[in-house]
C-alpha positions in Angstrom: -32.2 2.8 -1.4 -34.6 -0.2 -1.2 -33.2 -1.0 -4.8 -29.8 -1.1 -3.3 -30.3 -3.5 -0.5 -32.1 -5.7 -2.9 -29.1 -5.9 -5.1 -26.6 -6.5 -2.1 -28.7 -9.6 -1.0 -28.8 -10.5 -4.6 -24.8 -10.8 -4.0 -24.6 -12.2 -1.0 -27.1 -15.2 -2.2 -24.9 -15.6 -5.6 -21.6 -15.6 -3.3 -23.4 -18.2 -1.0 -24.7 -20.1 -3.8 -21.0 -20.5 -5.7 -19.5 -21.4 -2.6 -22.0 -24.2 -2.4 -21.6 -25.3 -5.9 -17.5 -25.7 -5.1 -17.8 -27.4 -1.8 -20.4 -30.1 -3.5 -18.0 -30.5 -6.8 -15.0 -30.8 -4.5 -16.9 -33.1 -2.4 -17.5 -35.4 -5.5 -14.2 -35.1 -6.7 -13.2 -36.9 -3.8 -15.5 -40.0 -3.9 -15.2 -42.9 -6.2 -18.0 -44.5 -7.8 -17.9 -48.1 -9.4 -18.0 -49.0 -13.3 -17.7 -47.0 -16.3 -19.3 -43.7 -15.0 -16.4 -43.4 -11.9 -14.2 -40.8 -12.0 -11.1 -41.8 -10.1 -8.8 -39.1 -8.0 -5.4 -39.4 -6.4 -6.3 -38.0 -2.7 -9.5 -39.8 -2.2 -10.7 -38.7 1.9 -12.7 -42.0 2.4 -10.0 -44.9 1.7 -12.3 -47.6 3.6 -12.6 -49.2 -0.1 -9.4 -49.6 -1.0 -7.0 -53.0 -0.4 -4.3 -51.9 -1.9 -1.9 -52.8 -5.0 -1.0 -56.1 -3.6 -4.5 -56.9 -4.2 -4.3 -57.0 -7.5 -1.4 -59.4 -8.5 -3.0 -62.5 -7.9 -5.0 -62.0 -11.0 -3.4 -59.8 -13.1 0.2 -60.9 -12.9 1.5 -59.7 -16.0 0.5 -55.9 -15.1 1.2 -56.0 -11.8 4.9 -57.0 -12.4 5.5 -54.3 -15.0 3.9 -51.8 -12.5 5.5 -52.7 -9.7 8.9 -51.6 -11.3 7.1 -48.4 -12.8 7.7 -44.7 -11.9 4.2 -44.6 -10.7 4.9 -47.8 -8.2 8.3 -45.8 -6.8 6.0 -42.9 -5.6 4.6 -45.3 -2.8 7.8 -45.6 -1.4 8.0 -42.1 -0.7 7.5 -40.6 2.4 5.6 -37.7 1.4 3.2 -39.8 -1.0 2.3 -42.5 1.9 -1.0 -41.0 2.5 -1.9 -40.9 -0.7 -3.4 -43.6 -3.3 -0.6 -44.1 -5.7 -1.2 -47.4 -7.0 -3.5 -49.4 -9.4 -6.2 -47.7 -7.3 -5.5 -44.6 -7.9 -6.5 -45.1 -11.7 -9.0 -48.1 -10.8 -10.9 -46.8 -7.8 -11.2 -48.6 -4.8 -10.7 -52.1 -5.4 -11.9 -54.0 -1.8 -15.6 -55.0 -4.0 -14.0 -55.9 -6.8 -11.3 -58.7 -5.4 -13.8 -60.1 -2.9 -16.8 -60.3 -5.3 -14.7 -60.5 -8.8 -17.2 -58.4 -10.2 -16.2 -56.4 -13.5 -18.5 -53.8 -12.9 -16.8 -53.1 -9.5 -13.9 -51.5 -10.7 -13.2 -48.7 -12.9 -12.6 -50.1 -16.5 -10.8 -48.2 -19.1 -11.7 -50.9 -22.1 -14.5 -48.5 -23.3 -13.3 -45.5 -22.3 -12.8 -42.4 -25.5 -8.8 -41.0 -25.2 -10.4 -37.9 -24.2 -11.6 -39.7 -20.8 -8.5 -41.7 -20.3 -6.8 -38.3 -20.5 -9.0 -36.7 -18.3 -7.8 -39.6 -15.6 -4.4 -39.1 -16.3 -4.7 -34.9 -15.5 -6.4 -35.8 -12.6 -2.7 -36.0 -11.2 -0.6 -34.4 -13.9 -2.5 -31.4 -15.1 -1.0 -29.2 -12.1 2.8 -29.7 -13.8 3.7 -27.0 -16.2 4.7 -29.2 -18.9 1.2 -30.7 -19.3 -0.9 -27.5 -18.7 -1.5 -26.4 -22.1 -2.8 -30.1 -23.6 -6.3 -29.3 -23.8 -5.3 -27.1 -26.0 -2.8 -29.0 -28.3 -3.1 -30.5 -31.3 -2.8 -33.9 -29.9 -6.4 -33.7 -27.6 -7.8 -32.0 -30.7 -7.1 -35.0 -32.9 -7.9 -37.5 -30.3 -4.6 -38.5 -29.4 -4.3 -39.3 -25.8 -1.6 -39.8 -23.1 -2.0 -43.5 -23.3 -0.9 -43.4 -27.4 2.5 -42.7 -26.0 2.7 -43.7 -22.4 1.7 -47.1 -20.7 0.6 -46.6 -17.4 1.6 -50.1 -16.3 5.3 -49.5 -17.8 8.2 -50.6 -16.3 11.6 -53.5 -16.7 11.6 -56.4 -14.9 14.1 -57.3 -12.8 15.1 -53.2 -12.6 13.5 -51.4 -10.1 13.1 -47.7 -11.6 13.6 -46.1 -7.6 14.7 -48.1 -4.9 13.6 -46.1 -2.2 13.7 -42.2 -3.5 12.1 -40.8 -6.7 14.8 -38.4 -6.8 17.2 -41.6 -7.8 14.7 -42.5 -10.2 15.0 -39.2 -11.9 18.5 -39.2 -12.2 18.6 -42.7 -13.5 16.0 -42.8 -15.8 17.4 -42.2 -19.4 20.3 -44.6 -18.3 20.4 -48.0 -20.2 18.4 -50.4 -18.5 16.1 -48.2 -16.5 12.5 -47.8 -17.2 12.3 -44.3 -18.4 10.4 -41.9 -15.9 8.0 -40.9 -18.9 6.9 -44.7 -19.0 7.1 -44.2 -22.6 5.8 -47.0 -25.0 9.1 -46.3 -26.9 11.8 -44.4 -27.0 12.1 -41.0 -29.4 12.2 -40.4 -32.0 11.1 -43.6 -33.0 7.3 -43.1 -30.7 7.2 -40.2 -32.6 7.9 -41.3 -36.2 4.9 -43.5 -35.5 2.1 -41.2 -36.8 5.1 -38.0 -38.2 6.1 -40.5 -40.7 6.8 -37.5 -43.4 8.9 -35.9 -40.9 11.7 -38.7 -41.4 13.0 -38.1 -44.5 14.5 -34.9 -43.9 16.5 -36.2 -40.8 18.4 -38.1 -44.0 19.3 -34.3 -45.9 23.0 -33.9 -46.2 22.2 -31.4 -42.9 20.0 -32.0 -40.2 19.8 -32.1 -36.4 21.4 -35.5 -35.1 18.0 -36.5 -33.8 18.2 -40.2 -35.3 21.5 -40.5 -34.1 20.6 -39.5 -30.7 22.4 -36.7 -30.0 18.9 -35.1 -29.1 14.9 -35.6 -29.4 11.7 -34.3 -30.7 10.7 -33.3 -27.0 13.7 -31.0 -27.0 12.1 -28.8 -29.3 8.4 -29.6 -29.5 6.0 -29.8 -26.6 3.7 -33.2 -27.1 1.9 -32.5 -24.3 0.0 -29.0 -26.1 0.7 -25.8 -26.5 -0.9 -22.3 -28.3 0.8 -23.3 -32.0 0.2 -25.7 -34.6 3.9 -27.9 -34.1 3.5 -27.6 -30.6 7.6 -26.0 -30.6 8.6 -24.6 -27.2 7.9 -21.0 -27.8 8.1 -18.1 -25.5 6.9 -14.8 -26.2 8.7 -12.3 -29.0 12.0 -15.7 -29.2 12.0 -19.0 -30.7 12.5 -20.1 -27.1 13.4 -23.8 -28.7 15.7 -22.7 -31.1 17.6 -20.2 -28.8 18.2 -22.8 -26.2 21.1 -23.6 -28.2 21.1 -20.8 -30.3 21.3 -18.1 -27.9 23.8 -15.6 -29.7 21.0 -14.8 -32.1 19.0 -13.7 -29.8 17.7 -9.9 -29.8 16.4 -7.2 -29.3 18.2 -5.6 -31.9 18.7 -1.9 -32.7 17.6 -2.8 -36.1 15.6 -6.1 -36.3 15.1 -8.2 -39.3 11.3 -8.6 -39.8 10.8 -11.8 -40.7 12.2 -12.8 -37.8 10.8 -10.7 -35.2 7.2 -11.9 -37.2 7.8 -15.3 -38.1 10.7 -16.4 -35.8 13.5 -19.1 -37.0 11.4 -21.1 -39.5 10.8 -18.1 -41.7 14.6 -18.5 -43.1 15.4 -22.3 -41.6 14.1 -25.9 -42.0 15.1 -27.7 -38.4 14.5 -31.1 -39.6 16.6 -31.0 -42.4 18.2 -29.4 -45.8 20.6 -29.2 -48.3 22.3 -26.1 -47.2 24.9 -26.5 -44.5 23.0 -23.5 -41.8 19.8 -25.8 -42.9 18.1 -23.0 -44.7 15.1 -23.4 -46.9 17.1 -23.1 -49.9 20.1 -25.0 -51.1 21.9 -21.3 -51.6 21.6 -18.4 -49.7 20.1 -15.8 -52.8 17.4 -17.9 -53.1 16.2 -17.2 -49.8 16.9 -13.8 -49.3 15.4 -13.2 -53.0 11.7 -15.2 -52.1 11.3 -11.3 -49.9 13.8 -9.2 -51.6 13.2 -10.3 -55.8 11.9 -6.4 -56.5 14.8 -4.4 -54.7 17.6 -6.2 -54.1 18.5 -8.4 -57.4 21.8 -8.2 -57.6 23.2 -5.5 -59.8 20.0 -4.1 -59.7 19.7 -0.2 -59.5 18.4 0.9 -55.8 15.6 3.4 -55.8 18.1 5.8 -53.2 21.6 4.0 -53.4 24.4 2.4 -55.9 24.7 -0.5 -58.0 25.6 -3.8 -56.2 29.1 -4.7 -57.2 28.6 -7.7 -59.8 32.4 -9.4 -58.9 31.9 -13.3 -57.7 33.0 -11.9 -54.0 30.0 -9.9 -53.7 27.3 -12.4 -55.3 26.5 -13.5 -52.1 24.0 -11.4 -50.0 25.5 -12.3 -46.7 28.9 -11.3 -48.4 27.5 -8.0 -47.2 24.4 -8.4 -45.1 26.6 -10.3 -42.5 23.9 -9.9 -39.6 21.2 -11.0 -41.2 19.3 -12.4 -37.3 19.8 -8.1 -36.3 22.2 -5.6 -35.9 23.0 -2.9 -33.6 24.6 -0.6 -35.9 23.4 -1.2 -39.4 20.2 -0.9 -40.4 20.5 -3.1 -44.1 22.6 -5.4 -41.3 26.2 -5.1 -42.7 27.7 -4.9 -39.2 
């Protein structure tokens, strides 16, 4: 009994504990310090040391007009955001020491900072948005590639402001020409991405390939840069090449009989997106190579099956989807004639 009650007040004293622990961490989260060891937040409760964005032009001219045409400037014109810091504060920390004094140390700098901790300033706002959950866990953070490789906080065009009063606006308008782009990317895709997947580019000039250097669509439709669970970061949802069915979406099972490497591998077991010689931009030119990297034992053609005929040798038939029509599943064949 007495052991009992001792382990109940052993509970209650963790419970008490944790819930001391968050209160002081959320506490701090809240509160800016000064200099390279302040870690800045977007809903700060004490706002007595802030001046505002304004603040900052008279020194830093060049910034302050590319951010005041910025996606991140439009937010303050929001009614929603007006309580909260969305200006060069919000990254900077309070800025009221720094422009009265004009002392460096006063202000958050970024000039020393790892791209692991400018990162960690950027999720400080973003990390609640699906599309950026999973980059702590992409290949980007792991090889030290942070947000500001590809995006400028301070983006924007002069003389084009990105939202003249609603966000909304600026969403609709931002891949237009002339219009910051919402993602305050350095550059536009694919050529930001071609930066550092230089060996990618060549196969965007195969006979076949997806119109990405012509436009038509962009790395991001397909791949993820901000993280994900696999190695190219594609847009993958569970048992689908959620990317590739996007567009492809009539090869999409379950099938009553599914082909394996499919279901196991998905699209790039049989397919090269970027680029090929053969006109469905498989991994080989023709279609028997492909099937025969899996199939060389069994299924040569003319070959005797352990259980069934001879394959029929005439030039109609030398084709393997001559016959194996459904090759992503069928419903009604299990060696996916039909």
């Amino acid at each position: 009994m007495k052991l009992t009650r001792a382990i109940k007040m052993l509970l209650i004293c963790g419970a008490v504990l944790i819930a001391a622990l968050w209160l002081s961490a959320n506490k701090s989260s809240q509160a800016y310090g000064s200099g390279d060891n302040a870690k800045p937040t977007s809903t700060p409760t004490d706002q007595t040391g802030y001046v505002g964005t304004d603040a900052c032009k008279d020194c830093h001219e060049d910034q302050f007009k590319n951010f005041s045409h910025s996606s991140h400037a439009s937010l303050a014109k929001i009614s929603s955001w007006k309580n909260k810091v969305t200006g060069c504060e919000s990254c900077h920390g309070p800025g009221k020491a720094h422009a009265e004094e004009g002392d460096p140390a006063k202000i958050i700098s970024f000039k020393n900072k790892s791209s692991k901790e400018i990162s960690e300033t950027c999720l400080t706002c973003h990390a609640g948005k699906e599309e950026h959950n999973n980059f702590r866990r992409g290949e980007h953070w792991r090889n030290d590639v942070g947000c500001t490789e590809c995006h400028s906080p301070h983006a924007g065009v002069a003389g084009k402001n990105l939202a003249s009063s609603n966000v909304f606006v600026a969403r609709a308008n931002a891949e237009k020409p002339g219009f910051s782009t919402l993602k305050m990317l350095k550059s536009s895709e694919p050529q930001l991405c071609l930066g550092c997947h230089s060996e990618v580019k060549p196969a965007f000039s195969m006979p076949f390939h997806h119109k990405v250097l012509e436009g038509a669509m962009k790395c991001s439709d397909c791949h993820n840069p901000h993280g994900g669970f696999e190695l190219k970061q594609t847009r993958l949802a569970t048992g689908a090449d959620a990317a590739c069915i996007k567009c492809h979406a009539d090869k999409q099972g379950p099938f009553t009989y599914e082909h394996a490497p499919l279901k196991t591998e998905g699209c790039a077991a049989c397919h090269t997106p970027h680029g090929s010689a053969n006109p469905r931009l498989l991994r080989f030119s023709a279609v028997n190579q492909l099937c025969l990297t899996c199939h060389s034992v069994a299924h040569d053609v003319g070959a005797i099956e352990p259980a069934g005929p001879q394959h029929n040798q005439n030039a109609q038939y030398a084709n393997c989807t001559a016959c194996h029509v459904k090759v992503h599943g069928s419903h009604t064949s299990p060696v996916f004639f039909r």
